[in-house]
KOLDO-862532 format. One record per residue (C-alpha): residue in one letter; x, y, z. Coordinates in steps of 0.1 Angstrom, whole numbers, padded with zeros to 4 digits, always signed. Last residue first. Layout:
BEGIN
AXYZ/...
REM end
This chain:
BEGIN
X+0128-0202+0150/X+0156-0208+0174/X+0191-0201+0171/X+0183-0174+0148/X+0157-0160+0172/X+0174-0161+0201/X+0202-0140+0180/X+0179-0114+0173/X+0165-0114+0208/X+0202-0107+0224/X+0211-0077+0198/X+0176-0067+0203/X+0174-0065+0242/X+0212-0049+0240/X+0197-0022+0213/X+0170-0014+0237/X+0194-0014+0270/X+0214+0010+0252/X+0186+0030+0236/X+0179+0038+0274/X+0148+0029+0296/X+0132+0042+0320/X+0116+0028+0351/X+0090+0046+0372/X+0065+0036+0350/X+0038+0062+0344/X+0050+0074+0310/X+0020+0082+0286/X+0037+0071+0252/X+0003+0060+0238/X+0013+0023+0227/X+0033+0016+0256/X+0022+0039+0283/X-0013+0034+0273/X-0008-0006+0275/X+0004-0006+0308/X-0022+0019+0321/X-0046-0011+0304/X-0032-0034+0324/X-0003-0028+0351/X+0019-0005+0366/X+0041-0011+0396/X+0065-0033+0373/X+0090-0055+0394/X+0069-0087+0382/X+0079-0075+0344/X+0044-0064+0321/X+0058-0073+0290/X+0038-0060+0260/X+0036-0073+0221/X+0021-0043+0198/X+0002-0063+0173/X-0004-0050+0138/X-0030-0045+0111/X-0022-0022+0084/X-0045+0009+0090/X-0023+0031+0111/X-0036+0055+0134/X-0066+0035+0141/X-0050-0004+0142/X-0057-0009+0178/X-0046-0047+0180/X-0032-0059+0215/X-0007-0086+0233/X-0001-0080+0269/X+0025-0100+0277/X+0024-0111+0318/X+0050-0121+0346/X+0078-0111+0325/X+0113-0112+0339/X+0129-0093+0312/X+0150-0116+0295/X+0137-0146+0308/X+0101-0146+0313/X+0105-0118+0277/X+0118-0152+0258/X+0088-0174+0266/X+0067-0148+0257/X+0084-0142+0227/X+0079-0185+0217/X+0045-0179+0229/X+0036-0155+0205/X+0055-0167+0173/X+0040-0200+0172/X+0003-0189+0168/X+0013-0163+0147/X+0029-0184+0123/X-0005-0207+0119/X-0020-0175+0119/X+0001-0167+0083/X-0004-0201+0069/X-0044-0196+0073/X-0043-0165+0053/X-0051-0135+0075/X-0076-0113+0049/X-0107-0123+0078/X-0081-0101+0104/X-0087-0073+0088/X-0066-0045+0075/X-0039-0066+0059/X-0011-0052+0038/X+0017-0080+0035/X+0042-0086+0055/X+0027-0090+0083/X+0038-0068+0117/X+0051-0073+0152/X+0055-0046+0172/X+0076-0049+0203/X+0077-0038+0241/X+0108-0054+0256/X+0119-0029+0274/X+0090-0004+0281/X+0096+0032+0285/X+0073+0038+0257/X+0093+0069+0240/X+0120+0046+0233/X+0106+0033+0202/X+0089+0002+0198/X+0117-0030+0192/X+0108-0044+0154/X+0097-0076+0140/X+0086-0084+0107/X+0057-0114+0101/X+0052-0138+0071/X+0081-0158+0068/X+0096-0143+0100/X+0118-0113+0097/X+0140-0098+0126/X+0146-0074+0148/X+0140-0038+0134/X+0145-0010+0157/X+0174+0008+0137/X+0152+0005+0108/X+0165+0001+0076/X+0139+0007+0043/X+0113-0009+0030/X+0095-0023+0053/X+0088+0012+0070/X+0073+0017+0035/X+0045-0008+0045/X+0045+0003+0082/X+0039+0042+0067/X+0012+0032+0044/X+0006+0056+0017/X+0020+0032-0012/X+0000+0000+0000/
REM end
């Protein structure tokens, strides 16, 4: 889709990109959010609507989830991931993938504002440091492992 700004994020480098799946990109959020380990992941293709999935395309969805859920227990001591579809600003369907860490004070839905909204109410925060270490160390989970 030419006006898309995920589908031209695709095309070009991305400092926050972590890797490709067969039908799925995935990229650390920005810093703004204060939450390490917070992470979009995107199809490939232009989808608005869940019903345009193809069946191949859940199937990877299905694996993907757990498999960063199981890596954010460990890297970032995640009790919960909040995984959530807003889709307004942008059109192309998306998931922003949320770690909620047992240290965290904030939780839910002011979680997910935080994250997707960059309304800060986290005590912690973050440096592109610890971002790029958390990507570095997720890429190469990834290769080892999917």
């Amino acid at each position: 889709m030419p006006n898309c700004s995920i589908c031209m994020k695709h095309q070009r480098s991305d400092s926050l990109y972590i890797y490709s799946f067969n039908h799925f990109h995935l990229y650390h959020a920005p810093l703004e959010s204060h939450v390490l380990g917070y992470v979009y992941l995107e199809p490939k293709r232009h989808l608005e609507y869940w019903q345009d999935f193809w069946q191949e395309e859940l199937t990877e969805l299905s694996s993907i989830i757990p498999t960063m859920e199981n890596f954010m227990r460990k890297y970032v001591e995640a009790e919960r991931m909040y995984v959530v579809t807003i889709s307004e600003a942008v059109r192309h369907l998306h998931l922003h993938l949320i770690p909620r860490s047992v240290n965290c004070n904030v939780r839910g839905i002011e979680l997910i504002q935080q994250a997707t909204q960059q309304m800060v109410k986290t005590e912690e925060r973050i440096t592109t440091e610890k971002i790029n270490q958390l990507v570095h160390d997720l890429r190469a989970f990834l290769y080892a492992n999917c």
